[in-house]
N, C-alpha and C positions, 0 to 999 in steps of 0.2 A: 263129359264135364257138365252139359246142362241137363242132363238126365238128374247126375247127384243133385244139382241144385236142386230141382222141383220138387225130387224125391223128399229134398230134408224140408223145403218149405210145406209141400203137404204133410210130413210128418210134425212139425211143428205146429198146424194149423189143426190138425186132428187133434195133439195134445192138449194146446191152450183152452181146453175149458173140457171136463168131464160128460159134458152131455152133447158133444159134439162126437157121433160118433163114425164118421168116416169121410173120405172126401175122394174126385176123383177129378182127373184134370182129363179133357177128350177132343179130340176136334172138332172142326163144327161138321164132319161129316159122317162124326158118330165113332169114329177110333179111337180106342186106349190109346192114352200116353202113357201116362203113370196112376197110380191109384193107394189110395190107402184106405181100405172097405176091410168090412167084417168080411171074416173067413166062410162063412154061408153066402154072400153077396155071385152075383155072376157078374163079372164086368163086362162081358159083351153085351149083355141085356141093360145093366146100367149104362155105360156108353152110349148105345142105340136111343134111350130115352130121355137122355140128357140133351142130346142133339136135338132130337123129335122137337121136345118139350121148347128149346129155345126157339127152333125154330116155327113154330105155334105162335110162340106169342110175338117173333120180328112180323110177323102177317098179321095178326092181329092190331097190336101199336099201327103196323103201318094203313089198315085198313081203317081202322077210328083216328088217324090222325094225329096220333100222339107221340111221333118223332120216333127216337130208336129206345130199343129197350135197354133198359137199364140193369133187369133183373127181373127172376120171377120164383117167388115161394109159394109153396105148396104148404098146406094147413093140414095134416093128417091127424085122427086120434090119437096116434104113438109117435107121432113129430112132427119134422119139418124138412123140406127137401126147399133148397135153395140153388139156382145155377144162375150165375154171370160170367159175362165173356170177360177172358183173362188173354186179350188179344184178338188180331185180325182173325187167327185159327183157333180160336180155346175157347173150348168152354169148363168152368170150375163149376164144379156139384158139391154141394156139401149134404149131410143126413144129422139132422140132430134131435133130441128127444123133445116131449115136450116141456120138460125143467128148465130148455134154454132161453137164455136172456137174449130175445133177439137183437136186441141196440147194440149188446156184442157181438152176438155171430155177425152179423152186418157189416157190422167194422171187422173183426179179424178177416173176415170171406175177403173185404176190399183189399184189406192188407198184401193177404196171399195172394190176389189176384194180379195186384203190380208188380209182386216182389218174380210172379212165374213169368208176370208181360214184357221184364228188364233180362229174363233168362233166355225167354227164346227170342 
């Protein structure tokens, strides 16, 4: 039952904007939950660096003093990699190009992110 949920909110979250092109929900110990990646994507290795990558920057924040992380983007030539925790175990990855309006993905990422925090 909360499987279907995440599934259709990550599917819906992939949808809402064209240049958002995949997203992936993990734990914070780097396991798939669910995902919605391009078919070339490896989700064990996305998973693995999703976790990594947040957990880099809770060390970080916590080492300069800067409370808990909130989020952390990545600025690539060909996009943009976004992960925030979507709960005590979750972390949400999103991938989107560089066309995207980030004021949006920001907000939809927050969206999905409570709508999977009320599922699990």
């Amino acid at each position: 039952m909360k499987e279907d949920v995440i599934n259709k909110v990550l599917q819906e979250f992939v949808g809402s904007s064209q240049n958002i092109e995949g997203a992936a929900l993990v734990t914070s110990d780097g396991l798939m939950i669910s995902s919605y990646l391009p078919t070339n994507m490896d989700e064990d290795r996305v998973s693995a660096m999703s976790a990594a990558l947040l957990s880099l920057s809770e060390r970080a924040v916590e080492e300069l003093e800067k409370g808990v992380p909130q989020q952390v983007t990545i600025k690539g030539d060909k996009g943009y990699i976004v992960i925030t925790s979507a709960g005590e175990e979750a972390v949400l990855m999103a991938m989107a190009d560089v066309k995207v309006k980030l004021g949006l993905l920001y907000m939809e990422i927050k969206n999905a992110a409570e709508k999977i925090k009320k599922a699990l």
